[in-house]
C-alpha beads as a LAMMPS data file, in Angstrom:
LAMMPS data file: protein, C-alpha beads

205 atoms
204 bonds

1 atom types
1 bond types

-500.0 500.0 xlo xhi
-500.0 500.0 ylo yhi
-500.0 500.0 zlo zhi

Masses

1 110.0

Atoms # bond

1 1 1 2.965 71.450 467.258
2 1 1 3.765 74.897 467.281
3 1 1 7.060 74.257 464.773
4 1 1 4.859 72.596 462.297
5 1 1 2.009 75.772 462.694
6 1 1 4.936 77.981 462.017
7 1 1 6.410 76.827 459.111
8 1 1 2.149 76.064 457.279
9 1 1 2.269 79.847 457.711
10 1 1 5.397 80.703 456.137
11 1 1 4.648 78.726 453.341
12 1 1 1.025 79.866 453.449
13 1 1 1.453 82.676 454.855
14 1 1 -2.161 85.011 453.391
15 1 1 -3.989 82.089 454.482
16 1 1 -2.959 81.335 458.073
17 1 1 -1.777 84.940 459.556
18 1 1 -0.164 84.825 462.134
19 1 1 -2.650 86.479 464.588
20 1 1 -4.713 82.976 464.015
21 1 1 -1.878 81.477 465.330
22 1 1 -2.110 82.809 468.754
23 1 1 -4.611 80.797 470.582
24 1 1 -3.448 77.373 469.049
25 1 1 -3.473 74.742 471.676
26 1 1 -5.379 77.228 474.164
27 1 1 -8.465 76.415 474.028
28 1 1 -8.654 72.555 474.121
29 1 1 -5.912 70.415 476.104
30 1 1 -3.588 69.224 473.690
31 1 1 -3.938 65.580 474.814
32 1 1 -7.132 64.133 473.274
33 1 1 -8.033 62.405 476.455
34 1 1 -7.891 65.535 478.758
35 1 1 -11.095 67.041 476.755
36 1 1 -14.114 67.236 478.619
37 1 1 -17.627 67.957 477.805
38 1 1 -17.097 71.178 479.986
39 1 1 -14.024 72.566 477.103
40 1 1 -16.461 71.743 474.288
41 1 1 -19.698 73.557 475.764
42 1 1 -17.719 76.458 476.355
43 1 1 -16.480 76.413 472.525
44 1 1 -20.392 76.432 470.652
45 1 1 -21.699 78.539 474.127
46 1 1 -18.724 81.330 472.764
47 1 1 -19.675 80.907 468.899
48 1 1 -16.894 79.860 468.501
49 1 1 -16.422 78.012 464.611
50 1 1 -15.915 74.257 465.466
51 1 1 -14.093 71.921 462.851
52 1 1 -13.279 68.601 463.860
53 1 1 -11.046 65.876 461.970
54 1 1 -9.978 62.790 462.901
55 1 1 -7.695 60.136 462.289
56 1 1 -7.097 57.490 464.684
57 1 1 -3.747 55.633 464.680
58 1 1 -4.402 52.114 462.789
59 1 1 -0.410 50.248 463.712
60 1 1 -2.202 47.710 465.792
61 1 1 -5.145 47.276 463.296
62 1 1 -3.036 46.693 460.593
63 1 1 -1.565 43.445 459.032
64 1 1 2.184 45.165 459.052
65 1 1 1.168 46.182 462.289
66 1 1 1.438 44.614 466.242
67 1 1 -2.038 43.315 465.919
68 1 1 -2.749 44.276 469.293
69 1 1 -5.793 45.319 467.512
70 1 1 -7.873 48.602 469.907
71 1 1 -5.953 47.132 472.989
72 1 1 -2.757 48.221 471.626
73 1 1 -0.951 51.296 473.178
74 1 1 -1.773 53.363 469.517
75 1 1 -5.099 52.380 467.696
76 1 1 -6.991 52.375 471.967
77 1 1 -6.847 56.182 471.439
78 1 1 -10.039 55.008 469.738
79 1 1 -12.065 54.922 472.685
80 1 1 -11.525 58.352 473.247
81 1 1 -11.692 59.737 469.818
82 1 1 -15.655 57.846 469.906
83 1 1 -15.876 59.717 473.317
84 1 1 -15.230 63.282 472.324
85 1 1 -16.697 62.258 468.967
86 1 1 -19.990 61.314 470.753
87 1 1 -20.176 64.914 472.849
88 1 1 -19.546 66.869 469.447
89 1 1 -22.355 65.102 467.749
90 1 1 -24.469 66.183 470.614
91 1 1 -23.440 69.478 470.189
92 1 1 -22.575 70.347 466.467
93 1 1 -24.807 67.742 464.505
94 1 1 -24.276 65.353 461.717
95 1 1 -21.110 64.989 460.172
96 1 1 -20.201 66.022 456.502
97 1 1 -18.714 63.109 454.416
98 1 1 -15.804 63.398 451.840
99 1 1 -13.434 61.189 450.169
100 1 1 -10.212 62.864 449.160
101 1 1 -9.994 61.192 445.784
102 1 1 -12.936 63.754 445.201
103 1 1 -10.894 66.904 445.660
104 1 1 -7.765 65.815 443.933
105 1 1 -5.659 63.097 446.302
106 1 1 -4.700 60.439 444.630
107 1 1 -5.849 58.089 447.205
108 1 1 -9.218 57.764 448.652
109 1 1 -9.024 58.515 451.888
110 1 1 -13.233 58.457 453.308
111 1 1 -13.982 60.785 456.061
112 1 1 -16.235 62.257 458.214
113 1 1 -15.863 66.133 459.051
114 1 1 -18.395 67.874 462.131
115 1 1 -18.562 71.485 462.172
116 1 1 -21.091 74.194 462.900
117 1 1 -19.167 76.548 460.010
118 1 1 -21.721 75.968 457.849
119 1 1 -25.529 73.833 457.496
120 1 1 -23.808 70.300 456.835
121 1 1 -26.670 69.308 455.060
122 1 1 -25.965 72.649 452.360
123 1 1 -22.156 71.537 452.657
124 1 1 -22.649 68.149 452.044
125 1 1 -24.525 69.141 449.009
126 1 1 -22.496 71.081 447.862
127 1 1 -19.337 68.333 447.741
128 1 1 -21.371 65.559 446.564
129 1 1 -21.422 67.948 443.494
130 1 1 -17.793 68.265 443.161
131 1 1 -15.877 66.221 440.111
132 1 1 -12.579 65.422 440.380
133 1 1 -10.280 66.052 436.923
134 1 1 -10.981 62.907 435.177
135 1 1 -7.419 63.588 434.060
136 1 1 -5.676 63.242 436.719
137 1 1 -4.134 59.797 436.696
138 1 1 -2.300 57.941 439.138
139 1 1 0.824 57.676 436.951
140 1 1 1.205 61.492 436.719
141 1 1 3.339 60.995 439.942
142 1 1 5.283 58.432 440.019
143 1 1 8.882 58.016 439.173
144 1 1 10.141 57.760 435.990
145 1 1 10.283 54.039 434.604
146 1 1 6.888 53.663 437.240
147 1 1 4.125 52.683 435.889
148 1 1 0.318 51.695 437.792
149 1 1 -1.687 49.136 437.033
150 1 1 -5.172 49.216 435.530
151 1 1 -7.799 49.133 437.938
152 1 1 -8.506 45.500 439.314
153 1 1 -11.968 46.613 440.039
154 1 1 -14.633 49.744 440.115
155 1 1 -14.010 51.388 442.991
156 1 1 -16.426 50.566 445.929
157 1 1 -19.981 52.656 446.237
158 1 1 -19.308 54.603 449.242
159 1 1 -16.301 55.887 447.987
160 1 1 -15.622 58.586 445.343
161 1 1 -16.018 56.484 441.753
162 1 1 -13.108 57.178 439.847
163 1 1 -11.666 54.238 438.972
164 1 1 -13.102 51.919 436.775
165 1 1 -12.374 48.241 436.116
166 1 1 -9.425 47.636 433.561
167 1 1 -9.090 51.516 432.805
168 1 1 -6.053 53.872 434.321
169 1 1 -6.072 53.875 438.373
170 1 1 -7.453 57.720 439.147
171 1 1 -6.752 57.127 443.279
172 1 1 -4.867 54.154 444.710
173 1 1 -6.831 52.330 447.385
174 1 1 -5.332 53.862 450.080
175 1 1 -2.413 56.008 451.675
176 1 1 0.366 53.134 452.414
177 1 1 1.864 53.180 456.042
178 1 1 3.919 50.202 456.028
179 1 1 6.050 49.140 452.667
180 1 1 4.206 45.297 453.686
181 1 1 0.429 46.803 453.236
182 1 1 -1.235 43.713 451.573
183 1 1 -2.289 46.447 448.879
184 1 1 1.298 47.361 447.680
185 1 1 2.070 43.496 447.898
186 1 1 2.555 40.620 445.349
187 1 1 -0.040 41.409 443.069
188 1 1 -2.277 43.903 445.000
189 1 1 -3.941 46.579 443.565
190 1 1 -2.292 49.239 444.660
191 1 1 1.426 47.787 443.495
192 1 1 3.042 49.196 440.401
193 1 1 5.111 47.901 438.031
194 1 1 8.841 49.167 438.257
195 1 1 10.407 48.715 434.736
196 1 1 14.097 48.614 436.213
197 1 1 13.793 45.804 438.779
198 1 1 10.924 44.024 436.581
199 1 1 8.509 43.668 439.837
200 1 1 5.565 44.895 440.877
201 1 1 5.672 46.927 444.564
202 1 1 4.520 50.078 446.116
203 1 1 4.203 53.440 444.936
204 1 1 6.890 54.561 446.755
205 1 1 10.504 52.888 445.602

Bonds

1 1 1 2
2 1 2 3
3 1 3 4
4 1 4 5
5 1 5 6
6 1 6 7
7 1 7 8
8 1 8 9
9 1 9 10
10 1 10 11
11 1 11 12
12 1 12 13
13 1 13 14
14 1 14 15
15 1 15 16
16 1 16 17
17 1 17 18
18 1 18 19
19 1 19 20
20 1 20 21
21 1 21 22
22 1 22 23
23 1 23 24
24 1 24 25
25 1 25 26
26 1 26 27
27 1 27 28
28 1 28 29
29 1 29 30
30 1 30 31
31 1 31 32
32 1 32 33
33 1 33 34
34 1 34 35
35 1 35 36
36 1 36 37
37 1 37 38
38 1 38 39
39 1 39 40
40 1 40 41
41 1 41 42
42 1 42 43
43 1 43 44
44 1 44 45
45 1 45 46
46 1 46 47
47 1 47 48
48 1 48 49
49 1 49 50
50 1 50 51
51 1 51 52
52 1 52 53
53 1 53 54
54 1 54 55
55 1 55 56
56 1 56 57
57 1 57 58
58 1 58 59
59 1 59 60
60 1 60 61
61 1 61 62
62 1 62 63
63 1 63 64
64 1 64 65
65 1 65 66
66 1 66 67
67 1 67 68
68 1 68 69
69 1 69 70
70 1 70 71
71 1 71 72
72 1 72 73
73 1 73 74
74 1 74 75
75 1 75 76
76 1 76 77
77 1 77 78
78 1 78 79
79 1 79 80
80 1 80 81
81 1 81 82
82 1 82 83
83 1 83 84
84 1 84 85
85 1 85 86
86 1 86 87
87 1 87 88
88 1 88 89
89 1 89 90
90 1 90 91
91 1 91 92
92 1 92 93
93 1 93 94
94 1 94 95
95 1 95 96
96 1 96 97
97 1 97 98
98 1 98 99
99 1 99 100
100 1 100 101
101 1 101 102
102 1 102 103
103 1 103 104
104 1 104 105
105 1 105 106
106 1 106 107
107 1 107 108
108 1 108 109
109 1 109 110
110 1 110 111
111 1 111 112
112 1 112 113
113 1 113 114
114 1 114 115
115 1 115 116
116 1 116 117
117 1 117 118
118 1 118 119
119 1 119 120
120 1 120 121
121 1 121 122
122 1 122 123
123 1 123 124
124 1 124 125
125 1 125 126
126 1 126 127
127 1 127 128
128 1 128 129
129 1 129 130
130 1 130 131
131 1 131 132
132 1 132 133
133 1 133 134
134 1 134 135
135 1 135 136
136 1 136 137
137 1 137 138
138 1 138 139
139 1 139 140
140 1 140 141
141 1 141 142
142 1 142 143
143 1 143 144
144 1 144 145
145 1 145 146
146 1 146 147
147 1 147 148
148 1 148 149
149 1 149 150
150 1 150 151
151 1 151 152
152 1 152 153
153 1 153 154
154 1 154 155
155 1 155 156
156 1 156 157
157 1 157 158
158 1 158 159
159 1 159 160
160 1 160 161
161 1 161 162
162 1 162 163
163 1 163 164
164 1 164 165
165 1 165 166
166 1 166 167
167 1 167 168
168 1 168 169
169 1 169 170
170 1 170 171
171 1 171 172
172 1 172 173
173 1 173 174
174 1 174 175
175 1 175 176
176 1 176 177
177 1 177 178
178 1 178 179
179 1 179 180
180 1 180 181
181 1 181 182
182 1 182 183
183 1 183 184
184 1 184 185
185 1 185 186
186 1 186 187
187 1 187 188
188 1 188 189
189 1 189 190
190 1 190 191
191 1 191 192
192 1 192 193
193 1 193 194
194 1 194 195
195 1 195 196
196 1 196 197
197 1 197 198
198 1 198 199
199 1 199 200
200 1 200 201
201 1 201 202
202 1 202 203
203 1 203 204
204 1 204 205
């Protein structure tokens, strides 16, 4: 991880010194299951600023996937991400809720966020307030000779409403993983039409 650290701050570089660099990976074992309570007590009992995201791996959830479902070697990580999840809650409070259609992706991607940075409920708050560009469309990134399809349907009520039924897709349903993602097949919702082949697929040629 330290490559990837490296080259956010060379890009980045006024945001992420490198003196914030120097602790990475010290503090916490690198392997999710290796965290104990003990690592996380000593984080909040130092003051130290705890922000926590998470995204489990979903191969053996999914349809392209092994459906090994949370027995499968990836997506059982689960377990573990509930477990450190659960001692964080414990000691940081509620979780602050965002989808990241709201701030600009053009996908919603829902998610939960704990840290003792700020009140969550103040944060939370503050982000429900936030408005998205209503014109920033879907098609403003794809390929030329791309085009999306109209929204099948208003998008669902705990995610960030953008897209409404039969007008231009602001956020595809979802981030696709695997080109067979029932979205971004046949006639899903998240396919686009492609004027040189003369089918519908996935965002991404």
């Amino acid at each position: 991880m330290q490559h990837p650290l490296t080259s956010l701050h060379n890009q980045y570089f006024s945001q992420l010194p490198l003196d914030a660099l120097q602790n990475a990976f010290t503090t916490l074992p690198k392997d999710l299951r290796q965290i104990t309570p003990h690592h996380l007590a000593n984080l909040t009992a130092n003051g130290e600023y705890v922000f926590a995201i998470v995204g489990t791996e979903c191969q053996d959830l999914s349809s392209a996937g092994s459906l090994q479902g949370l027995q499968g070697k990836h997506s059982s990580v689960l377990y573990d991400v509930v477990n450190v999840l659960g001692q964080l809650q414990r000691l940081v409070g509620i979780p602050i809720t965002i989808d990241a259609a709201q701030i600009g992706a053009r996908a919603h991607r829902l998610r939960n966020y704990w840290s003792n940075m700020a009140c969550p409920i103040s944060a939370q708050q503050v982000l429900t307030a936030v408005e998205c560009d209503p014109n920033r469309l879907g098609n403003d990134i794809l390929d030329p000779g791309r085009t999306e399809r109209p929204a099948a349907c208003d998008t669902a009520r705990d995610h960030y409403r953008c897209n409404i039924q039969g007008k231009p897709m602001r956020a595809w349903p979802t981030m696709m993983s695997f080109p067979e993602s029932y979205r971004f097949c046949g006639d899903g919702n998240g396919t686009v039409w492609d004027e040189t082949t003369q089918t519908r697929g996935p965002p991404t040629p």
